[in-house]
C-alpha positions as CSV (number, residue, x, y, z in Angstrom):
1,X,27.2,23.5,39.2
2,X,26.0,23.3,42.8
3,X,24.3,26.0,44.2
4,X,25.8,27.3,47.5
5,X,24.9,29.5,50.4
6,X,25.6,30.1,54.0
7,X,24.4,30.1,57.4
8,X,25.7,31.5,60.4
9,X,25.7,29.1,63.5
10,X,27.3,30.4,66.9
11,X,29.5,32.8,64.8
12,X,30.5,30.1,62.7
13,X,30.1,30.2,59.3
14,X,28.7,27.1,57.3
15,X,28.3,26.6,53.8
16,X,25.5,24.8,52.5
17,X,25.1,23.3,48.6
18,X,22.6,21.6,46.4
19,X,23.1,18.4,44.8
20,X,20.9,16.3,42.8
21,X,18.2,19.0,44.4
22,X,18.9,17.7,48.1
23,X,20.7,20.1,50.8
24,X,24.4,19.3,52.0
25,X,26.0,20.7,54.7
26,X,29.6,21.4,55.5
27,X,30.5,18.7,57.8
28,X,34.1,20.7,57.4
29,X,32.9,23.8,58.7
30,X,30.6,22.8,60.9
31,X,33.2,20.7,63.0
32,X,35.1,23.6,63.4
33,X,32.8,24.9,66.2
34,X,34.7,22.0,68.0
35,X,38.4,22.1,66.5
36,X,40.0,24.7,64.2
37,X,43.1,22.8,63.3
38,X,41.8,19.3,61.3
39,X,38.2,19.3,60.9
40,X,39.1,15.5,58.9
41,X,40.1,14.3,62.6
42,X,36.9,15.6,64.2
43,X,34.9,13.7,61.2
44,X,36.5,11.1,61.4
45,X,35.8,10.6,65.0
46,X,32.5,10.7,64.7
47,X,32.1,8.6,61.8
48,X,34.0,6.3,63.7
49,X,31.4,5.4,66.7
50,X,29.4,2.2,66.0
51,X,26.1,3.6,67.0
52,X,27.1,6.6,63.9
53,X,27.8,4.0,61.3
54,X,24.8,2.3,61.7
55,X,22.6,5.8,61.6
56,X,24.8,5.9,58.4
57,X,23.7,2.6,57.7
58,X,20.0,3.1,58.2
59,X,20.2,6.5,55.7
60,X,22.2,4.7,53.2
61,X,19.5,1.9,52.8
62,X,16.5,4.3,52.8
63,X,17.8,6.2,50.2
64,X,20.3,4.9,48.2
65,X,19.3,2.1,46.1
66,X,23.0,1.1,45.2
67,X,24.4,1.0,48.4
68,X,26.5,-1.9,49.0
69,X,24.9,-3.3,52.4
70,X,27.3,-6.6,52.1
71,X,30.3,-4.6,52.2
72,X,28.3,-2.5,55.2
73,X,27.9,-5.6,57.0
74,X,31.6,-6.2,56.8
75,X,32.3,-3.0,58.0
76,X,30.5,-3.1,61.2
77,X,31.0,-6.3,62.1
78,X,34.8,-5.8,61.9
79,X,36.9,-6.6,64.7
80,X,38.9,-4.0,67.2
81,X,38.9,-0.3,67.0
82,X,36.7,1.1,63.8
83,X,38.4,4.0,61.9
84,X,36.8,5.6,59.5
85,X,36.6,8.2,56.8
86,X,34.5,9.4,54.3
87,X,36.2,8.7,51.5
88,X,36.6,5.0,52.6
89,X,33.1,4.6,53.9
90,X,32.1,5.9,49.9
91,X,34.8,3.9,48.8
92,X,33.2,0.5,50.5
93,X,29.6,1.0,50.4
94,X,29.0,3.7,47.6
95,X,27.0,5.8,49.6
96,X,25.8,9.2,48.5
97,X,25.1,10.7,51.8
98,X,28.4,11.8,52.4
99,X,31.1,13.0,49.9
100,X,34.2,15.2,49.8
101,X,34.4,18.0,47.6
102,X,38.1,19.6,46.1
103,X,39.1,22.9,45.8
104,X,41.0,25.8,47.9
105,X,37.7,27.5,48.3
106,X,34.4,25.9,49.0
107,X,36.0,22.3,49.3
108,X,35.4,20.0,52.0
109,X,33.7,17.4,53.5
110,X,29.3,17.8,53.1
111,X,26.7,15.6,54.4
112,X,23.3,15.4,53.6
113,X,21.2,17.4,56.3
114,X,19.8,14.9,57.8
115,X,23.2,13.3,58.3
116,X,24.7,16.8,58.9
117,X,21.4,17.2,61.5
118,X,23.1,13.9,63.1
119,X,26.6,14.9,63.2
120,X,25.2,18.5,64.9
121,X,24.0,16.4,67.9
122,X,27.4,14.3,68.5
123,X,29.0,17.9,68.8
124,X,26.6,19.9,70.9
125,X,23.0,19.6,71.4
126,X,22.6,24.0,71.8
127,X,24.6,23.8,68.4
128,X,22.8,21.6,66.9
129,X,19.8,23.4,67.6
130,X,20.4,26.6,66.2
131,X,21.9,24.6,63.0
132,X,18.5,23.7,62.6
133,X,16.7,27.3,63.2
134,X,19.2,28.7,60.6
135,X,18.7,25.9,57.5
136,X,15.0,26.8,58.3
137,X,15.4,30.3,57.8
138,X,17.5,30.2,55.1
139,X,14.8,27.7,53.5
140,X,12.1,30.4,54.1
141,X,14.2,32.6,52.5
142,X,14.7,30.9,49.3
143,X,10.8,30.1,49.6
144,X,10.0,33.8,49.4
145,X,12.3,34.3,46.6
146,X,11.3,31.8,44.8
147,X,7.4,33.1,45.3
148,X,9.1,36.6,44.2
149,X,10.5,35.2,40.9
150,X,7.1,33.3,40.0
151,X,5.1,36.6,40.5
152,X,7.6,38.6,38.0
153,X,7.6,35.2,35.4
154,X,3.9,35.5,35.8
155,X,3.4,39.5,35.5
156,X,5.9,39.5,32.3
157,X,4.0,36.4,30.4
158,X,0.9,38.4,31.1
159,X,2.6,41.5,29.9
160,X,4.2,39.7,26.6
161,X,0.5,38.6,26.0
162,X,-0.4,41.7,26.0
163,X,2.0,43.0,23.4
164,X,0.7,40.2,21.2
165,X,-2.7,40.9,21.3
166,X,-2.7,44.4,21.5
167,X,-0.3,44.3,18.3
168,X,-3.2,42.5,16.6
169,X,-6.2,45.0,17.7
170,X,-4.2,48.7,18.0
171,X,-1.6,48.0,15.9
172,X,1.3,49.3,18.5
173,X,4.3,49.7,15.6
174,X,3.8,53.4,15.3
175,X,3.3,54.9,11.3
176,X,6.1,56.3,10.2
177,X,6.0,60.2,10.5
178,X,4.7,62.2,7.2
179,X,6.3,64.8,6.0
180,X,3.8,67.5,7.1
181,X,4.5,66.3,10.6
182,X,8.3,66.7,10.8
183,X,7.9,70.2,9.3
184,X,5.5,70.8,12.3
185,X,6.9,72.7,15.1
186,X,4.6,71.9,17.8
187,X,4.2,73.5,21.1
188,X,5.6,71.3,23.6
189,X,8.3,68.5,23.9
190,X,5.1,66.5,25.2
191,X,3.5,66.4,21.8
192,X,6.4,65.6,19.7
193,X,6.9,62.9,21.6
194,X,3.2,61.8,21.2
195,X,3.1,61.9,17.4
196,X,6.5,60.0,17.4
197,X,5.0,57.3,19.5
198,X,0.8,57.7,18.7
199,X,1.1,59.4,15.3
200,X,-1.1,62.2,17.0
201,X,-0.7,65.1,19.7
202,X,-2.9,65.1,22.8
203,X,-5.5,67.4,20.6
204,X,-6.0,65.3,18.0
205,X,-6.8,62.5,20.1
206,X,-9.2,64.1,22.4
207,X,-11.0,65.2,19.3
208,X,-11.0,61.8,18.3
209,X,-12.3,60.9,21.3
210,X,-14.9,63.0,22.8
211,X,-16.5,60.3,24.9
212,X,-13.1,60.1,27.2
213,X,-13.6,63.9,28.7
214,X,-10.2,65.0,30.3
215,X,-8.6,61.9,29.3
216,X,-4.6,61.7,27.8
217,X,-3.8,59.7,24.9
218,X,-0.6,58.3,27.2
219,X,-3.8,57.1,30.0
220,X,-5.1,54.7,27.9
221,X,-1.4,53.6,26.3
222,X,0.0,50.3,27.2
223,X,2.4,49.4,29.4
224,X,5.1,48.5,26.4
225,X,3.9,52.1,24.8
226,X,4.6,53.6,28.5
227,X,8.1,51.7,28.6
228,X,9.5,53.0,24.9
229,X,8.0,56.3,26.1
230,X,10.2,56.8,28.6
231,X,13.1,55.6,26.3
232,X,12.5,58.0,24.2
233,X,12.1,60.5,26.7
234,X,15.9,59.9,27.8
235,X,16.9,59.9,23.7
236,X,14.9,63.5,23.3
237,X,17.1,64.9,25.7
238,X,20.3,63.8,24.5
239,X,19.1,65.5,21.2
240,X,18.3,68.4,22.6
241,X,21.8,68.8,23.8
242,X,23.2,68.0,20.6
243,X,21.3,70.8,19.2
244,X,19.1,68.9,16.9
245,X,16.0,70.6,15.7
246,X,12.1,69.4,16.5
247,X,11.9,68.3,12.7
248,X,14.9,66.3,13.2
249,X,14.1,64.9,16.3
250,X,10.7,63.8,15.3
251,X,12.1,61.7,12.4
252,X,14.2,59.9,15.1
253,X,12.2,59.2,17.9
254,X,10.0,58.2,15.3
255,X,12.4,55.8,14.0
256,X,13.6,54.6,17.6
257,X,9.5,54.1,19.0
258,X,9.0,51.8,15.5
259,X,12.3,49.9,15.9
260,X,11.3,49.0,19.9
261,X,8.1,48.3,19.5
262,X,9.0,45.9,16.3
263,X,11.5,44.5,18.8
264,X,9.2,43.7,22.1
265,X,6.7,41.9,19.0
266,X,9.6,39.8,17.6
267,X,10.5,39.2,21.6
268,X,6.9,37.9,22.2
269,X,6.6,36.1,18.8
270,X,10.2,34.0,19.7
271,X,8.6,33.1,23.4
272,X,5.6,31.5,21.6
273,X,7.4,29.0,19.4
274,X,9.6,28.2,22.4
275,X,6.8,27.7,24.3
276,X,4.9,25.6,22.2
């Protein structure tokens, strides 16, 4: 499927695609800056002046290794008025520079952009000018995107190594809750959350941990933990309204923190053997 955008030349609109990983431009749209009513004659035109066919010519043989430069020959050497189109001129020399596309919607006639560049000149130099301003915009645009969507790949493989390896030294699964615990009714939502998620309330761990003074179990969580907190945050509250008990709650944020964190470690396990 070809990838297609647009650009916005002197109010009108041009749609540009990818094919093969090379830009084409809307020879269709862009010659109606000059004519509304049969962009095919204004084409046609253009690709009929001798000095255009041999710029055709000249792109053809750079970069199209099965262009048929005998039946090019033929072509320009031809006698009286030349008149031609673009499906002839594919039809004669199989070039790939120029094609026409099908369809009510996004059909037409495209050029490669250095072709389309070329066929910008024949129908105004000031258009043909700001064709070039907007493609380069628009390429900086998908640059920055691009650089966007590296950054997040990058951040979440960093992140799914970190569920790995902190599965393997902290053992992220939570235990599943005793029965001591659900009996508990413990002072704050805060906490019932913690021992769903830890197995401990913030108490417990400080005394655990007497070296981290002031410190909250959830400050030294991961960023996975932090993420099925806050689903279970959500879930807690939608138990509250259904009137559900702490007991009863505990057992099943309990259940819901062991069945996402077994998830995001089967998640990260599956991107390892595809990577490999």
């Amino acid at each position: 499927m070809s990838k297609k955008e647009t650009i916005t030349v002197q109010g009108t609109e041009i749609t540009v695609i990818q094919r093969n990983k090379n830009d084409y431009i809307s020879l269709t749209d862009m010659a109606g800056y000059k004519d509304t009513l049969d962009a095919r004659i204004v084409v046609s035109n253009w690709m009929s002046s001798r000095y255009t066919l041999e710029f055709l010519g000249v792109w053809e043989q750079v970069n199209n290794p099965d262009f048929n430069r005998m039946e090019f020959h033929t072509v320009k050497n031809a006698d009286g008025r030349l008149v031609l189109t673009p499906k002839r001129w594919v039809e004669l020399t199989n070039a790939i520079g120029i094609f026409s596309k099908s369809g009510r919607y996004g059909g037409g006639i495209f050029a490669h952009k250095d072709i389309a560049f070329e066929f910008g000149t024949w129908l105004s130099a000031e258009f043909k000018y700001y064709l070039i301003k907007e493609f380069q915009r628009l390429k900086e645009d998908e640059q920055q995107r691009l650089s966007l969507e590296w950054n997040l790949q990058r951040t979440l493989s960093k992140i799914n190594y970190r569920i790995h390896t902190d599965a393997i030294k902290e053992q992220l699964i939570p235990a599943t809750v005793t029965k001591d615990q659900a009996l508990t009714v413990y002072a704050s939502e805060a906490d019932l959350l913690n021992v769903a998620l830890f197995g401990k309330t913030a108490a417990q761990w400080r005394a655990e941990n007497p070296e981290n003074k002031g410190g909250n179990v959830r400050d030294y969580a991961t960023l996975e933990q932090l993420v099925v907190l806050s689903n279970m945050e959500s879930i807690n509250a939608l138990l509250i309204r259904q009137g559900l008990v702490q007991g009863e709650r505990l057992i099943q944020l309990n259940t819901v923190a062991i069945t996402q964190m077994k998830s995001l470690l089967d998640n990260q396990n599956l991107a390892k053997r595809l990577n490999k």
